[in-house]
C-alpha positions as CSV (number, residue, x, y, z in Angstrom):
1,X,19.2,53.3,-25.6
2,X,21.0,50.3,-27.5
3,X,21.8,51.6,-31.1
4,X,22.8,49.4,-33.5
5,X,24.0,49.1,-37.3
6,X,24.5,46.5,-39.5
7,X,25.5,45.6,-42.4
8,X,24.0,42.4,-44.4
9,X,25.6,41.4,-48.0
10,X,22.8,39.5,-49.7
11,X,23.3,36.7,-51.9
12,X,22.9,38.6,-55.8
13,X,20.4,36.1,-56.2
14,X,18.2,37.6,-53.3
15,X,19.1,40.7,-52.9
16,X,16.0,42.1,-55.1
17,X,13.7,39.6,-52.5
18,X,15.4,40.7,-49.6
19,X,12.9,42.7,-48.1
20,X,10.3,40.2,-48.3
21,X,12.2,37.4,-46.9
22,X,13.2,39.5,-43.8
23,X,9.7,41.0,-43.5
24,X,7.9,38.5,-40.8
25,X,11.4,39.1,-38.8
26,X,11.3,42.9,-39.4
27,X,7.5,43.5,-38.4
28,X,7.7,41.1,-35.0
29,X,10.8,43.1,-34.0
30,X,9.1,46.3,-34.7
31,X,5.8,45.3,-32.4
32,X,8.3,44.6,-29.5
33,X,7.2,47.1,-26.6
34,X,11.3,48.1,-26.4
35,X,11.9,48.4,-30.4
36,X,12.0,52.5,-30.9
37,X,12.9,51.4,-34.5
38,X,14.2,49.0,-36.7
39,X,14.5,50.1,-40.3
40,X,16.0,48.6,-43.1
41,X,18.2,50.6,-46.2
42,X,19.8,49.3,-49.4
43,X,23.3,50.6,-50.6
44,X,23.3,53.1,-53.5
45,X,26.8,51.5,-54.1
46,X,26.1,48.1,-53.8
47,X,22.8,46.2,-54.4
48,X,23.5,43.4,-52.3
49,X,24.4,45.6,-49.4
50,X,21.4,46.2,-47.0
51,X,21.6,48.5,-43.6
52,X,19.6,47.9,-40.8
53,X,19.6,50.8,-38.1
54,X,18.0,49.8,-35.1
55,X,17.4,50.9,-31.0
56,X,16.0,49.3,-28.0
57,X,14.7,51.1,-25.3
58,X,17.7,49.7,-23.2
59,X,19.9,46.7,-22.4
60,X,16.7,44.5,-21.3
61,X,14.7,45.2,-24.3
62,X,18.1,44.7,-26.3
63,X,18.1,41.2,-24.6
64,X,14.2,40.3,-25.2
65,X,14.5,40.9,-28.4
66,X,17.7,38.2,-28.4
67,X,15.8,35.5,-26.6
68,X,12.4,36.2,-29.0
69,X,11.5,33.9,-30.8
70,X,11.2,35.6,-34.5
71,X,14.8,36.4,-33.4
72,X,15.3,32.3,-32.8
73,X,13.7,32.3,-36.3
74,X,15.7,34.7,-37.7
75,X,19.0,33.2,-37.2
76,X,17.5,30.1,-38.8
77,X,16.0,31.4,-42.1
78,X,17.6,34.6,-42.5
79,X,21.7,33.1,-43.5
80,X,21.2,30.8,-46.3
81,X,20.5,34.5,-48.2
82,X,23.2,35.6,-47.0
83,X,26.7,36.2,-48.6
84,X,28.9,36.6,-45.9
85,X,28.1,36.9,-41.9
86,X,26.8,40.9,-41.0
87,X,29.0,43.6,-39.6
88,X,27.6,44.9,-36.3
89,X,28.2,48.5,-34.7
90,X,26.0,48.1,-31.6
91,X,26.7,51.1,-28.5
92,X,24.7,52.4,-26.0
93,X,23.8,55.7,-26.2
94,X,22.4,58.4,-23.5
95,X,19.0,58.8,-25.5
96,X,16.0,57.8,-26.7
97,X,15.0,59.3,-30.3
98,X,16.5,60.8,-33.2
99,X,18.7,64.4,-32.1
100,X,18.0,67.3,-35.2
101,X,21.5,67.7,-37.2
102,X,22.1,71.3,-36.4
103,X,24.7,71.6,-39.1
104,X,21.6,71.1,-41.9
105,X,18.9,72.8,-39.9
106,X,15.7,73.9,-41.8
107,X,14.3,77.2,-40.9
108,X,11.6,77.2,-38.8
109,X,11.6,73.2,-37.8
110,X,12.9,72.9,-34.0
């Protein structure tokens, strides 16, 4: 799978708004047949700071979603809110959900 992070610095302004002026992007990406997730978090450290974790089923649903047009959309309405240009982490990875984190196991959930 493609896994990708990001971080977004919001303007102060809409950082509050934020979720609601990504939400048509965020819910046409999810609806994608090769989106296993796309979710969105907000710093505990900084409230302009939002992380989006995100994986495609592979590198042609990683380009479909590229070449979409909410993604066309996107790049159009999405900067003016933004403070500076996203960070990006993006790697492919050999699988396609979440792995448990042994180190914190709960009893009893395998």
């Amino acid at each position: 799978m493609i896994f990708i992070t990001a971080k977004f610095r919001v303007r102060p302004e809409d950082a509050d708004t934020w979720p609601r002026i990504a939400a048509d992007f965020t819910e046409a990406t999810r609806a994608e047949p090769g989106c296993l997730w796309f979710d969105w978090s907000r710093s505990l450290d900084d409230p302009t700071e939002y992380v989006l974790v995100e994986a495609f089923r592979d590198d042609a649903a990683g380009a479909a979603h590229v070449q979409s047009a909410h993604f066309r959309e996107a790049q159009r309405t999405l900067p003016p809110h933004l403070a500076e240009t996203p960070r990006i982490v993006n790697a492919t990875v050999p699988q396609q959900d979440w792995s448990h984190l042994g180190e914190m196991a709960v009893p009893g959930d395998e």
